[in-house]
C-alpha positions as semicolon CSV with decimal commas, in nm:
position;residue;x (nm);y (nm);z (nm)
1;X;10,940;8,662;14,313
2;X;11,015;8,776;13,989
3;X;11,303;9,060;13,903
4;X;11,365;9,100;13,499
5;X;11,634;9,365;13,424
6;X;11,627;9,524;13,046
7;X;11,933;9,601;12,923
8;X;12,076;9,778;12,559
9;X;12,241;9,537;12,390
10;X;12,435;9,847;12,182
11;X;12,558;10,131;12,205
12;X;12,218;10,220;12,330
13;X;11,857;10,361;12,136
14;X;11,758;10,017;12,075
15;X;11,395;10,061;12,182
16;X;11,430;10,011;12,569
17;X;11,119;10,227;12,649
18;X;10,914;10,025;12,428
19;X;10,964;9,716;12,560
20;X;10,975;9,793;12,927
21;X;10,658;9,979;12,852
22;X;10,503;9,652;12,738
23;X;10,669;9,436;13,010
24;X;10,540;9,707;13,310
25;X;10,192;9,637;13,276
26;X;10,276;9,343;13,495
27;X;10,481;9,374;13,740
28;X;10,435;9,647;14,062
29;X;10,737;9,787;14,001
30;X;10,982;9,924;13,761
31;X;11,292;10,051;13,833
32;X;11,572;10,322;13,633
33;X;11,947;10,285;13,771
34;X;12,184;10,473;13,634
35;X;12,228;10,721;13,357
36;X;12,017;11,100;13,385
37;X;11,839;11,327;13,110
38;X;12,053;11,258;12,849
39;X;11,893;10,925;12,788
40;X;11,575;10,907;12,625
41;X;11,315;10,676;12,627
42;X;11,082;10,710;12,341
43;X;10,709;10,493;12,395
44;X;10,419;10,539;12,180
45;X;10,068;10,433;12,200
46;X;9,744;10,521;12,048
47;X;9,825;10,785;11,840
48;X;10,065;10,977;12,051
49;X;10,460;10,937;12,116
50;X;10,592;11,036;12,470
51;X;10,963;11,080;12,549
52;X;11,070;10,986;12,922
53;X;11,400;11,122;13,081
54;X;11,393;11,027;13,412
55;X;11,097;10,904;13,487
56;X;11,107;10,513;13,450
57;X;10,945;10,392;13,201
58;X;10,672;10,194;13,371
59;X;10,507;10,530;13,445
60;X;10,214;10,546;13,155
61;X;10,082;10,236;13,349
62;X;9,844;10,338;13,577
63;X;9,929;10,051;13,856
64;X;10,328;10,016;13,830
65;X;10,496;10,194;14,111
66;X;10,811;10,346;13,996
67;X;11,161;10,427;14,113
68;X;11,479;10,615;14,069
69;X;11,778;10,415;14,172
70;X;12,012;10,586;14,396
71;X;12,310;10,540;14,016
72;X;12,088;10,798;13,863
73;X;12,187;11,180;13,851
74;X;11,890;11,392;13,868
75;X;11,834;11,698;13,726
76;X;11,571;11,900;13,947
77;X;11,473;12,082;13,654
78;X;11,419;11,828;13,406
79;X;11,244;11,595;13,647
80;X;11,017;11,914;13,720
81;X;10,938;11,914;13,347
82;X;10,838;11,558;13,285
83;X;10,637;11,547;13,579
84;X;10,451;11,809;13,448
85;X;10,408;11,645;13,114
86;X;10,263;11,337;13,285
87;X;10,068;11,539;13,532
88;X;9,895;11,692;13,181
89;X;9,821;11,377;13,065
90;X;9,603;11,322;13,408
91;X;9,896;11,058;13,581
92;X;9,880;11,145;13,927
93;X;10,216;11,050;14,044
94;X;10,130;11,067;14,432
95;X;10,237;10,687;14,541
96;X;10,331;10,582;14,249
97;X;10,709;10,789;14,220
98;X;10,950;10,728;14,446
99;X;11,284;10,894;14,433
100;X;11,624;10,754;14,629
101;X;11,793;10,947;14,876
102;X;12,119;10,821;14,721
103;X;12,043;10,962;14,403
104;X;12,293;11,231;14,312
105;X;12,161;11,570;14,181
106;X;12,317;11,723;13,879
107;X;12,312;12,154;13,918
108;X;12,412;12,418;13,633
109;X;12,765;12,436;13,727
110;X;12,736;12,092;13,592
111;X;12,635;12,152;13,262
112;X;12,885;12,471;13,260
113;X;13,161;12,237;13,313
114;X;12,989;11,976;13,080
115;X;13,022;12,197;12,784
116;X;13,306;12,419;12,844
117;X;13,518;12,077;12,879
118;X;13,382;11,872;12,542
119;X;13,485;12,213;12,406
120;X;13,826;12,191;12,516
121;X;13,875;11,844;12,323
122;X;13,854;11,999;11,947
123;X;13,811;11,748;11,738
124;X;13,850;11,512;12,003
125;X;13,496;11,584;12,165
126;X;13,352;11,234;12,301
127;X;12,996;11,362;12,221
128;X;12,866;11,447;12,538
129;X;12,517;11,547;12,546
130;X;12,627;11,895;12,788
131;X;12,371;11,831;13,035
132;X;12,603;11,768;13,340
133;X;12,608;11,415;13,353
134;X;12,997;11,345;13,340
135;X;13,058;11,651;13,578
136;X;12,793;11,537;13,860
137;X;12,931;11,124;13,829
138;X;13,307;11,288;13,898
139;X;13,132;11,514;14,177
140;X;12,987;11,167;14,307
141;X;13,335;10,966;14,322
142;X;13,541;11,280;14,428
143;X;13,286;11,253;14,749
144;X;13,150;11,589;14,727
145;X;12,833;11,569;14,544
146;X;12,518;11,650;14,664
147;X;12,273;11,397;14,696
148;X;11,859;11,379;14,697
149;X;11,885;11,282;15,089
150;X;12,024;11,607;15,114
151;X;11,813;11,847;15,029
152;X;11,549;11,863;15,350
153;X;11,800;12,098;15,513
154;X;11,760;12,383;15,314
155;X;12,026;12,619;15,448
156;X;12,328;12,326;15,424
157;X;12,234;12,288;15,094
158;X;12,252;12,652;14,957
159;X;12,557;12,641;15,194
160;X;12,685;12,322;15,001
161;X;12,587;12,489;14,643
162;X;12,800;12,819;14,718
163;X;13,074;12,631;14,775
164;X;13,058;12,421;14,485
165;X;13,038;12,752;14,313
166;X;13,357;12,884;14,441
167;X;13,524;12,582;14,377
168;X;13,405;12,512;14,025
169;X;13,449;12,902;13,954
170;X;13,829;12,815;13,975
171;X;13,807;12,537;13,721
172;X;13,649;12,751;13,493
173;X;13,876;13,059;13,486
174;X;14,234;12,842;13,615
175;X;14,202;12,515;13,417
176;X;14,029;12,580;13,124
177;X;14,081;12,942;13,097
178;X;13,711;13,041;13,101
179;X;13,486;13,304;13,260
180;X;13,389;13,247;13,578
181;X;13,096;13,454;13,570
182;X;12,929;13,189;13,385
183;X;12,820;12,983;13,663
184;X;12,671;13,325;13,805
185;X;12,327;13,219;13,741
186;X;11,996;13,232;13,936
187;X;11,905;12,906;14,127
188;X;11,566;12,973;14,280
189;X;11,424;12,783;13,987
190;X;11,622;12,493;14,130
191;X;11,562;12,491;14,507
192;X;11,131;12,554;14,347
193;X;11,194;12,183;14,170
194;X;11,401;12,045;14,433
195;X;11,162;12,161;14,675
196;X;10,835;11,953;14,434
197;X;11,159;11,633;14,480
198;X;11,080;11,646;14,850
199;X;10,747;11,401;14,921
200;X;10,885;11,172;14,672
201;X;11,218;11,085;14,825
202;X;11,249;10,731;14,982
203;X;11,548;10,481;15,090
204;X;11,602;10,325;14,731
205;X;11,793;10,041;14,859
206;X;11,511;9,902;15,123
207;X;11,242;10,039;14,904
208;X;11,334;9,758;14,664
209;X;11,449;9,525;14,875
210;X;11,078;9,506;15,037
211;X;10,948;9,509;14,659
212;X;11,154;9,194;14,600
213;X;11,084;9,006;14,956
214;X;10,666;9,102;14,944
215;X;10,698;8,844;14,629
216;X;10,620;9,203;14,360
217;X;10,738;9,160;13,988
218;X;11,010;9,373;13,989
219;X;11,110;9,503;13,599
220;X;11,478;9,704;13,599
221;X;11,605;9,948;13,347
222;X;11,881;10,118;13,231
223;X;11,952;10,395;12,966
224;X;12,197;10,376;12,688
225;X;12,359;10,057;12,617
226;X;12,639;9,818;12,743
227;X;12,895;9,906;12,445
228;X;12,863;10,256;12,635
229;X;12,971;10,134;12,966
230;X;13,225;10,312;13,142
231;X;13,431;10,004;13,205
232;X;13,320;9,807;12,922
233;X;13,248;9,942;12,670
234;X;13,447;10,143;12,400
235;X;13,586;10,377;12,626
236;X;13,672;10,650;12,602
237;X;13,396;10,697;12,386
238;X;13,122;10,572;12,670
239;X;12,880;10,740;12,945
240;X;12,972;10,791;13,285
241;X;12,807;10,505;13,429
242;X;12,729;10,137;13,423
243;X;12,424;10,074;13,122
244;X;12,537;9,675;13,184
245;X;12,358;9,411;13,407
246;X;12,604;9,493;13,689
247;X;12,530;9,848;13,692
248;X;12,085;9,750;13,826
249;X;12,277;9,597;14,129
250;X;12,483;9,883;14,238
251;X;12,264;10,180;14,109
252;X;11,955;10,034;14,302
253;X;12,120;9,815;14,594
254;X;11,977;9,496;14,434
255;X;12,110;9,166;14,537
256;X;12,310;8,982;14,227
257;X;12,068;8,679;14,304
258;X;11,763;8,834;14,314
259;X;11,776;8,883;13,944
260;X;11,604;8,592;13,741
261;X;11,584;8,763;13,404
262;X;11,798;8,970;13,129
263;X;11,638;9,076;12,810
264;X;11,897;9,232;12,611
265;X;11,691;9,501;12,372
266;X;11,868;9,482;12,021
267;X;11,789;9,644;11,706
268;X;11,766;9,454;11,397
269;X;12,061;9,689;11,260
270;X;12,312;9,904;11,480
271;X;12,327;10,290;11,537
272;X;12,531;10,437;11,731
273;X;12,557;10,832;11,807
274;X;12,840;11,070;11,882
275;X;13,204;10,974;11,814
276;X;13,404;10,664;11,826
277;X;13,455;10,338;11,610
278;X;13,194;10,184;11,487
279;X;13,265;9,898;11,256
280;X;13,007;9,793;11,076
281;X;12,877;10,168;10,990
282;X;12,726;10,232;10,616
283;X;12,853;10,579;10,525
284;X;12,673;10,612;10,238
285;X;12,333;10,653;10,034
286;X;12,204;10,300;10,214
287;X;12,365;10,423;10,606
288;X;12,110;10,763;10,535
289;X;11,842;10,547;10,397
290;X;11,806;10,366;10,702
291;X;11,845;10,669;10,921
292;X;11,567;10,853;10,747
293;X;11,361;10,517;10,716
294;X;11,397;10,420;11,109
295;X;11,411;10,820;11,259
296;X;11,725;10,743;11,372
297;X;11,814;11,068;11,527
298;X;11,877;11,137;11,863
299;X;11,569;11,135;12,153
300;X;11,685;11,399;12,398
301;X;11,941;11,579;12,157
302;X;11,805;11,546;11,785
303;X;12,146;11,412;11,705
304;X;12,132;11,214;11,392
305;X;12,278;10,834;11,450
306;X;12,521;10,662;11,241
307;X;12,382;10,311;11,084
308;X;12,484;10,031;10,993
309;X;12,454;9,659;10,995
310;X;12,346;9,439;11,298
311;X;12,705;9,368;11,425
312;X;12,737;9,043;11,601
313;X;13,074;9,047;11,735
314;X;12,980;9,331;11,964
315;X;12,628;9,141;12,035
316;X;12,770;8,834;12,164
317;X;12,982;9,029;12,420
318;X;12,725;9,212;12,535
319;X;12,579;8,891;12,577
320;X;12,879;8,768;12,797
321;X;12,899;9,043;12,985
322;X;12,540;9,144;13,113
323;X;12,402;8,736;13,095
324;X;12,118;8,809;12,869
325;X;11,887;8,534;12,878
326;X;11,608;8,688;12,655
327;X;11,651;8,878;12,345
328;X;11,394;9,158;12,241
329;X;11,463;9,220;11,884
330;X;11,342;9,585;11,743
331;X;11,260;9,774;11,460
332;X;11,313;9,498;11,185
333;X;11,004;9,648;11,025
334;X;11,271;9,970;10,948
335;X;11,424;9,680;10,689
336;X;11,091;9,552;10,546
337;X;11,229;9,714;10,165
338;X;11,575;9,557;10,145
339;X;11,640;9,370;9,856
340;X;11,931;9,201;10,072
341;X;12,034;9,258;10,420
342;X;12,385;9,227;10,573
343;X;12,529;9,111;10,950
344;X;12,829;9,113;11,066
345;X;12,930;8,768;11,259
346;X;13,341;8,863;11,242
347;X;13,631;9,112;11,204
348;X;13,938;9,103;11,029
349;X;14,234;9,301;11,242
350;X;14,589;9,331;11,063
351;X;14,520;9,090;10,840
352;X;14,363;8,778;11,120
353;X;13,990;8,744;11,132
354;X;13,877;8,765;11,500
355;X;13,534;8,717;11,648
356;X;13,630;8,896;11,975
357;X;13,489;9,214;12,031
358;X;13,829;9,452;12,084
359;X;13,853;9,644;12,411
360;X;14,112;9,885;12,327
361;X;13,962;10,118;12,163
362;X;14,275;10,189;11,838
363;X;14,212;9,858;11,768
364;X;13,848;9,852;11,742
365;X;13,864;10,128;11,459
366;X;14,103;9,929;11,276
367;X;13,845;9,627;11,264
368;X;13,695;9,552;10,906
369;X;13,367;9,347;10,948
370;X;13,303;9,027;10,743
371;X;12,929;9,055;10,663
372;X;12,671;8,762;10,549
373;X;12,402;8,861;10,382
374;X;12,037;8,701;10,374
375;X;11,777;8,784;10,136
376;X;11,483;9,048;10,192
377;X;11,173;8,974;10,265
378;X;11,032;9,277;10,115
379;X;10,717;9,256;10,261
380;X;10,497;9,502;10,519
381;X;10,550;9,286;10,896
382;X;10,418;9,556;11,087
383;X;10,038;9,413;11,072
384;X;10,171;9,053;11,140
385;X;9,971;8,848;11,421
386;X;10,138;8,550;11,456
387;X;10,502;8,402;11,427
388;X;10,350;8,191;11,122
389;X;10,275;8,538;10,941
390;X;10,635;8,659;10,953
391;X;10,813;8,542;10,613
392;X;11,017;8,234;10,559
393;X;11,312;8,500;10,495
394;X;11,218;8,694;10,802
395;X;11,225;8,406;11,022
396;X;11,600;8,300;10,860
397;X;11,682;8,591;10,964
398;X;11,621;8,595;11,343
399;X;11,705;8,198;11,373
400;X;12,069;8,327;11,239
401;X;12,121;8,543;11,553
402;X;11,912;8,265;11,809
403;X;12,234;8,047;11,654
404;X;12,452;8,258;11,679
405;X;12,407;8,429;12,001
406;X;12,251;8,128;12,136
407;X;12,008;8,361;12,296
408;X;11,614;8,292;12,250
409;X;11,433;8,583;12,056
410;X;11,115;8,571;12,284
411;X;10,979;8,972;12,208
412;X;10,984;9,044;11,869
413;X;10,880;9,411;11,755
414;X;10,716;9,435;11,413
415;X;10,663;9,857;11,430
416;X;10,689;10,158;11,699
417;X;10,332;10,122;11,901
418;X;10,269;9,946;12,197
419;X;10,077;9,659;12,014
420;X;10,375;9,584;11,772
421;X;10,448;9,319;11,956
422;X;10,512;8,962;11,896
423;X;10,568;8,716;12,245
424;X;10,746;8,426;12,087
């Protein structure tokens, strides 16, 4: 038995779908647990570059099985569309997708809400993506979402949908003085997807539970990353749901000690996008640099991301708090032309260096960060074969954060294809 779980390290876009894309191709199963579509997973191979939503990443391998954990929040329509995509790239996803009845489904009233609340904030917005993710998660824990079990009875759930409707109408026009008529939209497109949901729909919880006791390899993921976890990470600047280790058990119905493995994904630098502190960001000429030199903008949205250095202090608490036992280090081929390269191993806060990672949130955006910096190896690594081709200055480089997480760098990503890829 063998169950890995992949995890973002940051405040997510660290190359998840990369590496679970490389780690799928042996085990029978991959699983997604939380999050919806406004994660994205971006994988490239050959000469082509796919971005997944939903669908697990495990799905461009043609004998991984894959499922969606009861902690995601579906959108019918967007799942419609990437099983499409997949269908035109000649993936046949008959036995192969499997979606859990838990899983709660995320409608336009939703989205409605989504946007016409982030609105409300002014210059307060969190950064929400407006695709009805935080609406259908506070559906789900006010007990009166809908959920993927649900939709075989078609006349409850048109029932159920009307009214949400009504209800939601009343939010609109009473609490945020909007027009109601905007959730007056036509939702035959959505019972048509939910409708394509229906053969794929399975009891997530014993569906991996058999995975696990058969003896399968068993690869989890998340989306986003644990410093955007709703109860740890820099809320209230955070997702609606649990990107951490914690978050595979509950959003799949995995037992705690099934789990043998947690790879932390971590980018050589940090980026994080939408609002909130973020202490070791460049704002200037080098912070764009790297954003235009690593296409740091935004998978699902286009968003550009903020940059800055690889922060350390917010690495090693990920670390704590998700028990990351592997560490696959990404897109360090983005700093190949750095004459010197900075990381962040401490803070100072009112005047008292700290190596802490802050949970309230005021006095995380009062941190300063104390950076080290190593020398460049300004040299081409994508090409690199072997550990003994990556530069002495490279290799200081990553032994700093093996010391100083005390986590083993065991994947080690040299450029954006499939083959990048370094097993140390």
């Amino acid at each position: 038995m063998s169950v890995s779980v992949v995890v973002g390290a940051q405040w997510g876009d660290e190359g998840k779908g990369k590496i679970v894309d490389l780690l799928s191709k042996n085990c029978k199963l991959v699983a997604r647990y939380q999050g919806g579509a406004n994660a994205g997973h971006t994988i490239a191979f050959g000469d082509k570059t796919y971005v997944l939503h939903l669908l697990p990443s495990g799905v461009f391998q043609k004998d991984t099985q894959c499922l969606i954990g009861n902690g995601v929040v579906i959108d019918p329509l967007a799942l419609q569309e990437e099983m499409e995509m997949v269908a035109k790239l000649g993936i046949d996803l008959s036995n192969r997708l499997f979606i859990s009845s838990g899983a709660h489904l995320i409608f336009p009233y939703h989205k409605v809400l989504d946007t016409i609340r982030e609105t409300s904030k002014g210059d307060k917005k969190i950064g929400t993506t407006g695709r009805g993710i935080g609406p259908s998660y506070v559906d789900k824990y006010m007990r009166n979402g809908i959920r993927a079990g649900e939709i075989f009875d078609i006349d409850l759930l048109r029932k159920k949908i009307s009214e949400e409707i009504k209800e939601k109408k009343k939010h609109v026009e009473f609490i945020f003085g909007g027009d109601p008529a905007l959730l007056d939209t036509n939702y035959e497109p959505i019972f048509a997807a939910i409708e394509k949901m229906k053969p794929f729909i399975v009891n997530g919880a014993y569906f991996i539970h058999d995975a696990v006791k058969s003896g399968q390899s068993v690869l989890v993921e998340g989306a986003q990353g644990a410093l955007l976890d709703i109860d740890h990470g820099t809320y209230p600047f955070v997702t609606s749901s649990n990107p951490t280790t914690g978050g595979a058990c509950t959003g799949l119905g995995l037992a705690p000690n099934a789990i043998n493995t947690v790879i932390g994904v971590v980018k050589a630098y940090t980026t994080r996008v939408g609002n909130g502190a973020f202490p070791t960001e460049l704002n200037n000429e080098l912070g764009e640099w790297i954003r235009q030199k690593g296409h740091e903008f935004g998978a699902t949205t286009g968003r550009p991301r903020r940059c800055g250095w690889l922060d350390l202090v917010a690495l090693n608490y990920s670390v704590m708090i998700n028990g990351i036992t592997e560490i696959a280090l990404t897109k360090i081929d983005v700093l190949n032309e750095l004459d010197e390269i900075g990381v962040v191993s401490a803070y100072t806060l009112n005047g008292k260096t700290i190596t802490q990672f802050p949970t309230n949130h005021h006095d995380l955006e009062n941190c300063k960060p104390v950076v080290t910096f190593f020398k460049g190896w300004k040299t081409d690594i994508r090409d690199v074969a072997s550990w003994n081709e990556v530069p002495e200055t490279c290799q200081t480089y990553i032994r700093f954060i093996e010391e100083q997480t005390g986590v083993k760098v065991k994947y080690f990503s040299t450029g954006p294809k499939r083959e990048s890829t370094l097993i140390l």
